[in-house]
KOLVEX-797516 format. One line per 10 residues: number of its first residue (from 1); for each residue x, y, z of N, C-alpha, C. Coordinates in steps of 0.05 Angstrom, whole numbers, plus 5000, padded with zeros to 4 digits. Layout:
N
NUM> X,Y,Z,X,Y,Z,X,Y,Z; ...
REM end
This chain:
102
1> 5352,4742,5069,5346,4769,5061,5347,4786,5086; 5358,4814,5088,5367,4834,5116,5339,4839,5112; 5330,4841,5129,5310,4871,5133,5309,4895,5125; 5329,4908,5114,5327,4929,5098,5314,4917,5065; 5324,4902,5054,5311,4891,5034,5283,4881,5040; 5281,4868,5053,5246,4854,5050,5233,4880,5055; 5233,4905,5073,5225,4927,5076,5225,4946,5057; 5248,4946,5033,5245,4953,5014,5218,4933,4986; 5215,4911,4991,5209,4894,4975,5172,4903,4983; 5168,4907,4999,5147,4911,5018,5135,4942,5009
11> 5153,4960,5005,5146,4987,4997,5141,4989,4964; 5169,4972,4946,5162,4959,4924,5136,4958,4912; 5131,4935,4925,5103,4921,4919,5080,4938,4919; 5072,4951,4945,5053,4980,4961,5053,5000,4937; 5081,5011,4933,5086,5022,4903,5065,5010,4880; 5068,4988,4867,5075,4981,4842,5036,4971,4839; 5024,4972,4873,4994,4965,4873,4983,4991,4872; 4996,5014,4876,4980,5039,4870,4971,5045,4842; 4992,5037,4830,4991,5039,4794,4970,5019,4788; 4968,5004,4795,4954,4974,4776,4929,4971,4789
21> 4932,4977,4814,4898,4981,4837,4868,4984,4818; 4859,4969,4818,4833,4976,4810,4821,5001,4834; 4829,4996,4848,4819,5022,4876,4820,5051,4863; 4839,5058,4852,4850,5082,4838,4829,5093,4831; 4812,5081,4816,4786,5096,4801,4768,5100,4823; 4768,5084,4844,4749,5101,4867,4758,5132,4880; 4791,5123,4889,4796,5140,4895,4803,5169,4876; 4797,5168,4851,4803,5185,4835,4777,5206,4830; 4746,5186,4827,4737,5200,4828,4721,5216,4857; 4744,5209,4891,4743,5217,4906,4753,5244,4911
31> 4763,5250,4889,4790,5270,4884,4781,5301,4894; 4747,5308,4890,4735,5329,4902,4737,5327,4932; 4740,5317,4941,4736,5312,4977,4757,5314,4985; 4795,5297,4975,4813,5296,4983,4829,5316,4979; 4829,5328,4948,4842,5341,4931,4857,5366,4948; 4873,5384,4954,4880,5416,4972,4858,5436,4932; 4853,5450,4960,4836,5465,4933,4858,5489,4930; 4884,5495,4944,4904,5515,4928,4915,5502,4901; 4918,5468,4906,4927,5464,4879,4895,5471,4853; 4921,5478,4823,4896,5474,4809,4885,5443,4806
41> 4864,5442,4801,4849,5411,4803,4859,5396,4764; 4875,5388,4757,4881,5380,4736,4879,5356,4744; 4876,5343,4721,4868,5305,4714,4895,5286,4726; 4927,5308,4716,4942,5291,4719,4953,5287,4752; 4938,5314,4767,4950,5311,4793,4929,5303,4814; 4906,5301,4797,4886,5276,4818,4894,5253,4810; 4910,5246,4789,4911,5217,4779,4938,5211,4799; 4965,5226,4801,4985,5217,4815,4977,5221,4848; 4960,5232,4853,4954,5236,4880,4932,5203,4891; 4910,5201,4869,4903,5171,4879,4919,5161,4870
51> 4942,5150,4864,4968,5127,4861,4982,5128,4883; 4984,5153,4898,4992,5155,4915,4970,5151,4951; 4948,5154,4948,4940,5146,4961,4924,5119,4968; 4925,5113,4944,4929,5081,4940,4947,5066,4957; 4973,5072,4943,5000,5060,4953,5002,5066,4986; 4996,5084,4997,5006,5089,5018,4978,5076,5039; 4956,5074,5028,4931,5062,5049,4944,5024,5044; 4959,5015,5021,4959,4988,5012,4992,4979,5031; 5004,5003,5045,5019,5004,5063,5016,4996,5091; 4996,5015,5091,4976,5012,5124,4963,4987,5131
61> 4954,4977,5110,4929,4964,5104,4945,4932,5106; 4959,4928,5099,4975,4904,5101,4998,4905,5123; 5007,4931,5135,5026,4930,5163,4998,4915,5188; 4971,4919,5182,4958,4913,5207,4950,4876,5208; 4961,4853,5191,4967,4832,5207,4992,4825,5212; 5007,4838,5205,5036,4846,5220,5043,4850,5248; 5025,4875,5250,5014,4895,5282,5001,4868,5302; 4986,4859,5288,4965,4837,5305,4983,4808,5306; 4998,4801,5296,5020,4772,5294,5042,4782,5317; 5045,4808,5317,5074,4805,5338,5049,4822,5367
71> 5030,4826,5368,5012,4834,5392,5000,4805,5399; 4994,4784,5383,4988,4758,5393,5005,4738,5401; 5036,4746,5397,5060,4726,5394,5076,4740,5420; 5061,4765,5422,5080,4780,5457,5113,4780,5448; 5111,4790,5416,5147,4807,5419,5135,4833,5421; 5164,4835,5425,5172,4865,5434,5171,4892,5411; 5203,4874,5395,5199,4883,5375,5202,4871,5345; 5194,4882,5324,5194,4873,5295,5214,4852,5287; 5219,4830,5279,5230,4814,5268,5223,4799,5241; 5246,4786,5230,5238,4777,5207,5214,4769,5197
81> 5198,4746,5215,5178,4735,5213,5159,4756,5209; 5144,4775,5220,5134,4790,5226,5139,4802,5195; 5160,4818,5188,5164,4834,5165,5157,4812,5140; 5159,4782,5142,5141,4763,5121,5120,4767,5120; 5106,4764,5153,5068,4769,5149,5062,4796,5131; 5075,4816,5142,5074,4831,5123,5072,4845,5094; 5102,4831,5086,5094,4819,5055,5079,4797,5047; 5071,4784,5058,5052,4765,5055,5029,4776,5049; 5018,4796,5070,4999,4816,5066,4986,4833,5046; 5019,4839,5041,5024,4861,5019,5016,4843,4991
91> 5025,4819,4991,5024,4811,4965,4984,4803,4960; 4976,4801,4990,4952,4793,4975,4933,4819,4971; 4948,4840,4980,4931,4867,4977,4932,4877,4946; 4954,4867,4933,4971,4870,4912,4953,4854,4884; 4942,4837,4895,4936,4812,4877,4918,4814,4858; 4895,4828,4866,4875,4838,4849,4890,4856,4812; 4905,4873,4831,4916,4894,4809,4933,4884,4798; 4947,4858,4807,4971,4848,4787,4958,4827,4770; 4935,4814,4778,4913,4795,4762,4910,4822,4742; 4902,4843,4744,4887,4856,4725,4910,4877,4704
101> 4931,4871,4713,4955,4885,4690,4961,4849,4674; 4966,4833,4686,4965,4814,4668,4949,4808,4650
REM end
């Protein structure tokens, strides 16, 4: 698999845990604190905004034993292995919310 795919497979996933996240409901009813107060405050754009901030912390959140595997292994830069820990990562950040759509 190139690296453009597992990188896609990796954003995929980050994706598809914002939807199914049990997190969502925290972050949804976070929605007063995060929210821009020019938008109007409607249900459906706190609801796509925590899917979205879901997905993108379940991004972060799984690149950092990635960050720590190639800072303990002294590369330089990103390689395959590295972009596995990653999805590796990803899938167990993932796991909760895909246990709970099943």
């Amino acid at each position: 698999m190139s690296r453009q795919h597992t990188m896609m497979g990796i954003l995929l996933l980050c994706l598809g845990n914002g939807f199914v996240s049990p997190f969502v409901i925290i972050a949804y009813m976070w929605a007063p604190f995060w929210f821009p107060s020019i938008i109007p405050m409607k249900q459906e754009y706190q609801l796509i905004g925590s899917t979205m901030i879901v997905g993108v912390l379940s991004i972060l959140i799984s690149g950092v034993p990635a960050a720590l595997f190639e800072r303990f292994t002294g590369r330089q830069e990103s390689d395959h292995t590295s972009l596995y820990v990653w999805l590796g990562s990803a899938v167990l950040i993932t796991l909760p919310g895909l246990l709970r759509f099943i």
